[in-house]
C-alpha positions in Angstrom: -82.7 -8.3 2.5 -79.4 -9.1 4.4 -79.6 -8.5 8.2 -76.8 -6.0 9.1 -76.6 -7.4 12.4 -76.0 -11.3 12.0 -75.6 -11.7 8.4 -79.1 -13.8 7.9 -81.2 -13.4 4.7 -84.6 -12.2 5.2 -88.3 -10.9 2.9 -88.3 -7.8 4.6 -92.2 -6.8 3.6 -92.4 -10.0 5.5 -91.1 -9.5 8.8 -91.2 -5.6 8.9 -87.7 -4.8 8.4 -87.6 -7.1 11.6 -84.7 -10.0 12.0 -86.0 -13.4 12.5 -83.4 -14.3 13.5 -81.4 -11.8 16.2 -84.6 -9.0 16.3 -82.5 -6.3 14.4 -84.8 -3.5 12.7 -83.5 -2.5 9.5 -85.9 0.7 8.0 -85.8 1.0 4.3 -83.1 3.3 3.2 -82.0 4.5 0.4 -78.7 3.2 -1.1 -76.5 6.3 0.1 -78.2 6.1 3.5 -77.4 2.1 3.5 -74.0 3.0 2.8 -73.7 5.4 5.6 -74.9 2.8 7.8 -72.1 0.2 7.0 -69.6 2.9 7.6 -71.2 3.8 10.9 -71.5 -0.1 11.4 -68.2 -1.3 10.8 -65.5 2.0 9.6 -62.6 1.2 11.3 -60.9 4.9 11.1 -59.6 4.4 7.6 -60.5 7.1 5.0 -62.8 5.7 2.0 -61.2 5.2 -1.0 -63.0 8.2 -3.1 -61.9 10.3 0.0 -58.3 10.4 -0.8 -56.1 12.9 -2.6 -54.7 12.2 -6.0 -51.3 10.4 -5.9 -48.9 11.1 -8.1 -45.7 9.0 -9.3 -44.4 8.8 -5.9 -46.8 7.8 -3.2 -44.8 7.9 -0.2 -48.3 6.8 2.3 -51.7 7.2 2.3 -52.1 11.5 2.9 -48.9 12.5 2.1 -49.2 16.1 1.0 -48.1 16.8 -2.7 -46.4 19.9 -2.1 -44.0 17.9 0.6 -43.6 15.0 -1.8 -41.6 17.8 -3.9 -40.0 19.4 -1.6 -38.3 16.0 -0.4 -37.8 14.9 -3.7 -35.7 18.4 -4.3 -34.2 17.8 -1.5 -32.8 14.3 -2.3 -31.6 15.0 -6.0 -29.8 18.4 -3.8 -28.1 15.6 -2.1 -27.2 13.2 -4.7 -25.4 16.1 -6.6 -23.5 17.3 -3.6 -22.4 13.8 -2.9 -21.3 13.6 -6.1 -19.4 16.8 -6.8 -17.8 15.8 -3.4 -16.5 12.6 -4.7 -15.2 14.5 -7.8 -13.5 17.0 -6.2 -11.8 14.4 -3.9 -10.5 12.2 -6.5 -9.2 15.7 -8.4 -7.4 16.2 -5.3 -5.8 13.0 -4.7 -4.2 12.8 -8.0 -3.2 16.5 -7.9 -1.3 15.5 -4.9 0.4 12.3 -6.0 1.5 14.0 -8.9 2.7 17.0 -7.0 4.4 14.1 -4.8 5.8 12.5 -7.5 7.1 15.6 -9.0 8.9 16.9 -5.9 10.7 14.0 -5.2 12.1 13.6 -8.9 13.5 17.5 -8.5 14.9 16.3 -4.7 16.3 13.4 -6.2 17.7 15.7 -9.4 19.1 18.1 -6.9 20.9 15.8 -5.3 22.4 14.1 -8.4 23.5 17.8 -9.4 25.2 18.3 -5.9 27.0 15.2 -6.0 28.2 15.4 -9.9 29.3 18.8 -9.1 31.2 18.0 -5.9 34.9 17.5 -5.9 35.6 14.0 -5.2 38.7 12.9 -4.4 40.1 9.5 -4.9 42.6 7.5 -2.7 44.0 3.9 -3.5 45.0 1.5 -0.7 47.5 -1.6 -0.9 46.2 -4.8 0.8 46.0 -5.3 3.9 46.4 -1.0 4.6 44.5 0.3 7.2 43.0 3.6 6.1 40.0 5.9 7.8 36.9 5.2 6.0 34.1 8.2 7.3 34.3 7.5 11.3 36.3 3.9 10.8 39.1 2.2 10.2 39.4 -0.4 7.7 41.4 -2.9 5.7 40.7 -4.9 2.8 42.8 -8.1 3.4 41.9 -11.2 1.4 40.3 -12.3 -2.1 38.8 -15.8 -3.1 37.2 -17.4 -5.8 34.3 -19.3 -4.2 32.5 -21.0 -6.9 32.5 -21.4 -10.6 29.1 -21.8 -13.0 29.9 -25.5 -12.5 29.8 -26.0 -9.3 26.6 -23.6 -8.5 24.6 -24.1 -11.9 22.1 -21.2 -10.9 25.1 -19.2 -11.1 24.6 -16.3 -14.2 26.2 -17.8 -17.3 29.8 -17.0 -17.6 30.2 -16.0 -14.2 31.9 -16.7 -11.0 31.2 -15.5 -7.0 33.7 -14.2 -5.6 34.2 -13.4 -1.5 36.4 -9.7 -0.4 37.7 -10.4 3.2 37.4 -6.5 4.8 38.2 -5.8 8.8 37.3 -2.4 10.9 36.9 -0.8 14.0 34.9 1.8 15.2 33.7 3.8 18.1 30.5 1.1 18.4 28.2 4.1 17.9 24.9 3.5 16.0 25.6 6.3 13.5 25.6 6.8 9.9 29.3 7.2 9.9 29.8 4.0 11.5 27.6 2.5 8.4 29.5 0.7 5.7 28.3 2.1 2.4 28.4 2.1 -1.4 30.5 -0.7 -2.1 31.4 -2.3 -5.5 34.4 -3.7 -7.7 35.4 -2.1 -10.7 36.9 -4.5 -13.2 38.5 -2.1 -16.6 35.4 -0.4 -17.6 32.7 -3.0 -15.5 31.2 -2.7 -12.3 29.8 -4.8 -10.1 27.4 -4.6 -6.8 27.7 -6.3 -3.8 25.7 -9.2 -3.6 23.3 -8.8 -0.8 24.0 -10.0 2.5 20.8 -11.5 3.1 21.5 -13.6 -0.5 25.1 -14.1 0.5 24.2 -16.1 4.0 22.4 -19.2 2.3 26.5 -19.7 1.1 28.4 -17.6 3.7 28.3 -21.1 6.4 29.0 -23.4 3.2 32.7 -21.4 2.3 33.7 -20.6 6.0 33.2 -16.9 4.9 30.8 -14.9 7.6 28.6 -11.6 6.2 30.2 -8.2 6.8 26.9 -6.8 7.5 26.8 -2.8 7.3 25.7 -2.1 10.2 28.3 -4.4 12.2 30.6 -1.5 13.2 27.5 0.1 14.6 27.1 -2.6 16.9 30.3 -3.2 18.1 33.7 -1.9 17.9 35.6 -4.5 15.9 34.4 -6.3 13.3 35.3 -9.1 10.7 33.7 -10.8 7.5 33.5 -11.3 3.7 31.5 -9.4 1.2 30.2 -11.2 -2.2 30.3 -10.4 -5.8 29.1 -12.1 -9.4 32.3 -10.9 -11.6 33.0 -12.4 -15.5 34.5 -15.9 -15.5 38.0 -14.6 -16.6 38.3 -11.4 -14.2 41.4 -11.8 -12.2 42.2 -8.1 -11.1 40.1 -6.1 -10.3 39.4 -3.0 -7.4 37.4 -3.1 -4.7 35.5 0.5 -4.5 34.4 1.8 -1.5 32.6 5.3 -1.4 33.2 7.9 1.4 30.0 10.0 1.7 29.1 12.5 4.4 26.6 15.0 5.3 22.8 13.4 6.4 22.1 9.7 5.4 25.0 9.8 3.6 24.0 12.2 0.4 26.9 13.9 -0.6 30.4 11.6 -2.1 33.4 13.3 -0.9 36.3 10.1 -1.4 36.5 7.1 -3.2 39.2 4.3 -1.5 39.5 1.7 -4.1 42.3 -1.4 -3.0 43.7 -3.6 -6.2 43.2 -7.2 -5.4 44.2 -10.6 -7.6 42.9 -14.0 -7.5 46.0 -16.0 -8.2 44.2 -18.7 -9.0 40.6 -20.5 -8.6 39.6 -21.9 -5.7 42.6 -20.6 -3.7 43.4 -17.4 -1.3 45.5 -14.6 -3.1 
């Protein structure tokens, strides 16, 4: 037999159940009572294998009770469907309200259109060089030039030619919206044409001695000088310079247009 003690093989009719080796007795036992022996000997705490509950398809540790396994496992598909409901429901309501967004500031932007087209607006023409009030200024339009042709700026739109509008004003200096130069454009027969941008216009405004009238310059100060730009067709020679008169909050409502008539004498030159 196998000493329990120190490990040594030994004939135990031999030596009496008796170690040769370390002295252990060992009595003859049967195989159960061997068994017991080794799990008094050396059981470290651990349950024995036969011992343990049935596991099912989740084993979450060694004793978990079954009936908690469930309940947890309710518990976490609970949660998954909440979360996602949640998620749902939040998406549904972010699209509600970008349409509902979208929606309202069309009919603002519709009501507006319908107050302005059915507003009397009155028109005023100016000669050059007039001084007339303009919402809270007073402005002139005083010189016209043809700046450059396609050939001499080949970026330039085909068939077309930038030309510079020469406008003065004065004001009160007050950062206001009536103090805020505003929907300007020439009208040439039946075309019109926006102002070119004044950040655009300032890569050329140095080049032709012709300074940005920036909107905002009678806001600033109380006098104020420069040129504003326009792309017009190649053979325009007279045309209007437009400038709308609006009043009420930002500027919503068009009450007066001021147009002056202006005429490039010929390219290159002043009028």
């Amino acid at each position: 037999m196998r000493c329990l003690h120190c490990g040594k093989n030994f004939d135990e009719e031999r030596y009496y159940g008796i170690c040769p080796k370390c002295g252990a007795f060992h009595s003859k036992a049967t195989p159960q009572e061997q068994h017991q022996q080794y799990h008094d000997q050396y059981d470290g705490g651990y349950r024995h294998k036969e011992e343990l509950p049935a596991q099912g398809p989740f084993q979450p540790g060694f004793g978990a009770d079954p009936g908690s396994v469930k309940i947890r496992e309710r518990k976490e598909k609970s949660g998954n469907v909440f979360l996602a409901l949640s998620i749902v429901i939040f998406v549904l309501v972010l699209i509600a309200g970008t349409f509902f967004s979208i929606a309202y500031g069309e009919r603002q932007k519709e009501e507006f259109r319908q107050a302005i087209l059915e507003s009397e607006v009155s028109r005023e023409e100016h000669d050059p060089e007039e001084r007339f009030q303009f919402q809270d200024i007073t402005l002139a339009v005083t010189e016209a030039r043809t700046l450059a042709h396609e050939a001499d700026l080949p970026f330039l739109p085909p068939d077309k030619k930038l030309v510079a509008v020469k406008i003065e004003g004065e004001s009160d200096g007050e950062w206001k919206d009536g103090n805020k130069l505003s929907g300007v454009y020439i009208r040439c027969g039946d075309f019109f044409y926006e102002q070119i941008s004044g950040y655009e216009f300032e890569d050329y405004a140095e080049t032709y001695g012709t300074p940005v009238f920036d909107s905002y310059a009678l806001c600033k100060d109380s006098r104020a000088e420069g040129w504003l730009a326009f792309l017009v067709d190649e053979d325009a020679r007279e045309f209007a310079l437009c400038l709308e008169d609006r009043v009420d909050k930002d500027l919503a409502f068009l009450e007066t247009i001021h147009s002056v008539p202006l005429r490039l004498e010929e390219e290159g030159t002043d009028e």
